[in-house]
Each structure stands twice: as structure tokens, then as C-alpha cells.
N, C-alpha and C positions, 0 to 999 in steps of 0.2 A: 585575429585568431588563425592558428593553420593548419592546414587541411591534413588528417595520417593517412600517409598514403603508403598501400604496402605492394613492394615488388618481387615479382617470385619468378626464378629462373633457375634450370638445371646447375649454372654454373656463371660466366661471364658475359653471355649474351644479352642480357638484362641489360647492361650498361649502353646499350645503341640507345633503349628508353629510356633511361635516367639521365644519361645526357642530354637527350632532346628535350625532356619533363624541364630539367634544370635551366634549360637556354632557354625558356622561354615564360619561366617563372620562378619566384624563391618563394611563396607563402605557403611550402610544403615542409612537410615533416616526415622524412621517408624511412622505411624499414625493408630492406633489402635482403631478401633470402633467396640462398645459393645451395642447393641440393648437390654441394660435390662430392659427395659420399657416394652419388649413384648415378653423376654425367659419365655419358650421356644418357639421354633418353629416347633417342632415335634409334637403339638397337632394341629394343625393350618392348615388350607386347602389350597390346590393349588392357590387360585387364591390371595387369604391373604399373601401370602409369594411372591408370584409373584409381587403385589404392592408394598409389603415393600422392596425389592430389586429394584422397582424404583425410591423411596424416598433414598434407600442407594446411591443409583449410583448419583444423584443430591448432596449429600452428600460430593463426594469427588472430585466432578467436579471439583472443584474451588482448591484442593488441589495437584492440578498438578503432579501427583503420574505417575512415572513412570512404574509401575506395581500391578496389585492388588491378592491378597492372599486370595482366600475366604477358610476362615476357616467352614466355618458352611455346613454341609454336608447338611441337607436340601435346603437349596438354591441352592447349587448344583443339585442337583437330579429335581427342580422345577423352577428354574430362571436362569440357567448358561446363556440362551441365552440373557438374558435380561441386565446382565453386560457386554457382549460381545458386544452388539451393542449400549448399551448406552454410556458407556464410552470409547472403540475404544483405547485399550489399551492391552498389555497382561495381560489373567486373567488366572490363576492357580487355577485348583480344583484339589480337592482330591478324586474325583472317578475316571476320568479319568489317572490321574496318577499313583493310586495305582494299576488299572486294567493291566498295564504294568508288575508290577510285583510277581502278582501269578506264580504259580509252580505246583500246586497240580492238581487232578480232582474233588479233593468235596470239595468246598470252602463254608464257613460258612458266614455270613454278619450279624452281630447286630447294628441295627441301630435306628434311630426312629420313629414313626409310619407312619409321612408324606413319609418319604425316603423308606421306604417296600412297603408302597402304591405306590410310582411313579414305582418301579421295576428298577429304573435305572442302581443301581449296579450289577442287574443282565443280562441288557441286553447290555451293557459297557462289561460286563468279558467276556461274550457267543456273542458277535460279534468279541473280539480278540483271544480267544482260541476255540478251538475244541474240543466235545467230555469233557466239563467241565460242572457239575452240582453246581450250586448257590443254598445256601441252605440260606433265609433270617430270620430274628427273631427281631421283631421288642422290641426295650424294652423302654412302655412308660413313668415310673418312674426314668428314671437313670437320665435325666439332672436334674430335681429337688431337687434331694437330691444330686449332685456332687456340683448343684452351692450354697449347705445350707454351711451360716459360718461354722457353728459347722454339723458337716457330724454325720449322725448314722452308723457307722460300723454294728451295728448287721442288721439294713434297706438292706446297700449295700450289704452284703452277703448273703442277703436271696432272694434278686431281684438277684445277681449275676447266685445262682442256677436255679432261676427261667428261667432265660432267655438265660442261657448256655447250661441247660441241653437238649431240644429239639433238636440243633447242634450236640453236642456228642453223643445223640442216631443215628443222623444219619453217623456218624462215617466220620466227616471231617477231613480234614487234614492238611488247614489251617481257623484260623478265622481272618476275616477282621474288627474293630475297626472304623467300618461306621459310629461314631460320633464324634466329635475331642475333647468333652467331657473324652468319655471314655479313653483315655491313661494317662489321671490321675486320675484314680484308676486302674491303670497295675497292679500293686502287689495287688491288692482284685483279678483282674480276675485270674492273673497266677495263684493261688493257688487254682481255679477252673479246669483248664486246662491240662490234661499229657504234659510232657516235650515235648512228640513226636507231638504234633501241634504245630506247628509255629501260635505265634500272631502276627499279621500284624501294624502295624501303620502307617494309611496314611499318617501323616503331614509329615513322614520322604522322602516318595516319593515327596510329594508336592516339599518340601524344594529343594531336589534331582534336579529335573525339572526345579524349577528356576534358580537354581546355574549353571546348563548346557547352559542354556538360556543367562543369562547374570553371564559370568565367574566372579570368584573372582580373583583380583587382585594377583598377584604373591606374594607381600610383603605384604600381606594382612591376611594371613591364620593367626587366633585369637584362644586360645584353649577354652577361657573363656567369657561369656557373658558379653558383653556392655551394659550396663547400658546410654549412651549417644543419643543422638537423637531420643530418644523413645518419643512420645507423646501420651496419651490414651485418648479416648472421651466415655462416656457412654448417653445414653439417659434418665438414671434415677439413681439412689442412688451411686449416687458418694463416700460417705464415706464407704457404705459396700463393694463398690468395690475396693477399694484404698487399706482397710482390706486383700483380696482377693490377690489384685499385691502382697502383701506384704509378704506373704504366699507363695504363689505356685512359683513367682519368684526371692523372695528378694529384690526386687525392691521398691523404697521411691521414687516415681513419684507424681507431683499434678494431677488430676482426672477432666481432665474438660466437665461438660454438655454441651448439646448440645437440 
């Protein structure tokens, strides 16, 4: 039998966790919702992202989801309580999770500007460790130009410096990828980065967390992504998103509005 699992993200960031969900299990049945009607979410205020995560949560009421996977760090940082008691389900973020696995004392956080503004990532790390400094940086141009079809490289590498450089002055040790946006462009960041900082990717913890949560079958372990029981919902431009699946996961799914 397989587990409904439902993932919710502004736009395409979601796919860092459904990729990793996938590579490391098939006995899921995923339902994938895309808020592109209103990406991003990192310009957008507290109480706006607070609503919209209770219009998300009516969303998958009826979808009987065994577990929900909030991909979108802002939400996290401004709504987790609001999935947590609306839908009365296990709900998996990615601050919390990844907070588990720092290591360092200077920890860097680039995120987006709702999620600097809440502080959560840093009052999340510095309630489990001691004696550890949170260095944040908010970068408010990166989901828009991650979710462009056609990406400008020279844009991304010049907001990359932009928004790396103030961490590295302060000589971290590791940076945290506090948008699920950002780990697809890993290879633009790393080539900003010395080898000696560890980049962080939360969706890996996320994924981490649920798989401990609810084990994966013994005859189950898959080396390669399933392409099967995936369903995606978008709230707007269905065909550029389909473009998008198509792209970053190899995936030929139909694209259904909502």
C-alpha cells in the first residue's frame, strides 16, 4: 500500500524534495502543489503567507495525504503552525530538520527576505546548539530568476556574489540553502564558495526525517526516480510549468490547475 504524500511549494522549489523523496523510495503516491499564481513568497508579509497556507491546507484536506512535505521555507518560517493544526497530520519542514544537522559555530543562512525577517532559522539553530552564531542574508532576486524558463547565468552569478559575499566576510563555516529554490543552482553557488564550507541542503534533512518517520520497506529501496503516482497541481500557467517538470526532473506528467 502507498503512502499519499502531499507537497506544497510556491513554485519549483518543491522538486529539490521530490527528487530526493523519489531516489530514495517508490512506495509513495505524491500530490504536488505549485502556488504559481503568487511565487514568490519571499516578497510577501506575514499575515499574506499566513492566509495562503490556510487556503493550502483546505486544499489537501480532501486529498487524504498521509503526510505533508512543506517544501517552501517561507511558510515554514511564517505558517508551520497553521499546517500543523489545520490539517492534524505529520508535517515536515525544513528549518526544523536541517537545524538537527549543523556542526559548525558560524553558520551562514541565505534565504528570502520574509524568512530573514521571521529570524526563525536562527532562533531554531541557537535553541539547539550553544555557543553558535547565525549569520542571515536575505537574497531577494533569486527565486525569480531560478523560476525564469530561460535563466540568465550572468543575473545568477552576479546576485550569487552579491549575496554570498557578506557570509564569507564573516568567515562561516557552513552555509545553510534556506530556500528549496536555491539547490538548483548548487553548481553557480559552489563555484562561489571554498571547498572548506560545507553547503547545506535542507530538503536532504527533510527527506531524512520522513524516511525515519515512516520507514521504507525492506524490498523497496529504488536507486532511480519513479516517474509513477506523481500528480502536480499548479494554481496558474500550467504549460510553463509542465516545460519546467520537464527540465529539472525529466518528467512528461499532465499539469492540472487548480
Amino acid at each position: 500500500m502507498k503512502l499519499k504524500i502531499g507537497i506544497f511549494d510556491s513554485g519549483i522549489g518543491g522538486f529539490t524534495i521530490l527528487r530526493s523523496l523519489l531516489e530514495t523510495r517508490k512506495d509513495v503516491e505524491v500530490y504536488y502543489l505549485a502556488d504559481t499564481k503568487r511565487v514568490p513568497y519571499g516578497n510577501k508579509d506575514i499575515e499574506q503567507i499566513r492566509s495562503i497556507a490556510k487556503e493550502i491546507c483546505n486544499w489537501f484536506k480532501d486529498k487524504n495525504v498521509d503526510a505533508l512535505l512543506i517544501a517552501c521555507n517561507t511558510s515554514n518560517a511564517c505558517a508551520l503552525d497553521i499546517f500543523e493544526k489545520n490539517l492534524e497530520i505529520p508535517c515536515f519542514d525544513l528549518i526544523h530538520s536541517v537545524s538537527e544537522t549543523v556542526t559548525k559555530k558560524y553558520i551562514g543562512v541565505l534565504a528570502t527576505h520574509a524568512t530573514i525577517k521571521s529570524s526563525y532559522y536562527k532562533r531554531i539553530i541557537e535553541s539547539k546548539r550553544k555557543n553558535v552564531k547565525v549569520i542571515q542574508q536575505a537574497c531577494p532576486e533569486f527565486v525569480s530568476e531560478i523560476e525564469r524558463t530561460n535563466q540568465d547565468l550572468n543575473k545568477l552569478n552576479y546576485l550569487s556574489d552579491l549575496y554570498i559575499n557578506p557570509l564569507l566576510k564573516e568567515n562561516v563555516e557552513e552555509i545553510i540553502l534556506g530556500c528549496s529554490h536555491y539547490p538548483l543552482i548548487y553548481n553557480v553557488l559552489k563555484n562561489k564558495i571554498h571547498s572548506n564550507i560545507r553547503i547545506i541542503d535542507p530538503s536532504v534533512a527533510l527527506v531524512n526525517k520522513f524516511n525515519n518517520s515512516f520507514l521504507i520497506p525492506k524490498n523497496d529501496c529504488c536507486n532511480c526516480i519513479s516517474q509513477d503516482n506523481i500528480k502536480f497541481f499548479v494554481t496558474a500557467k500550467s504549460e510553463e510549468f509542465s516545460k519546467k517538470v520537464k527540465y529539472w526532473l525529466e518528467i512528461n506528467k499532465e499539469i492540472k490547475l487548480v
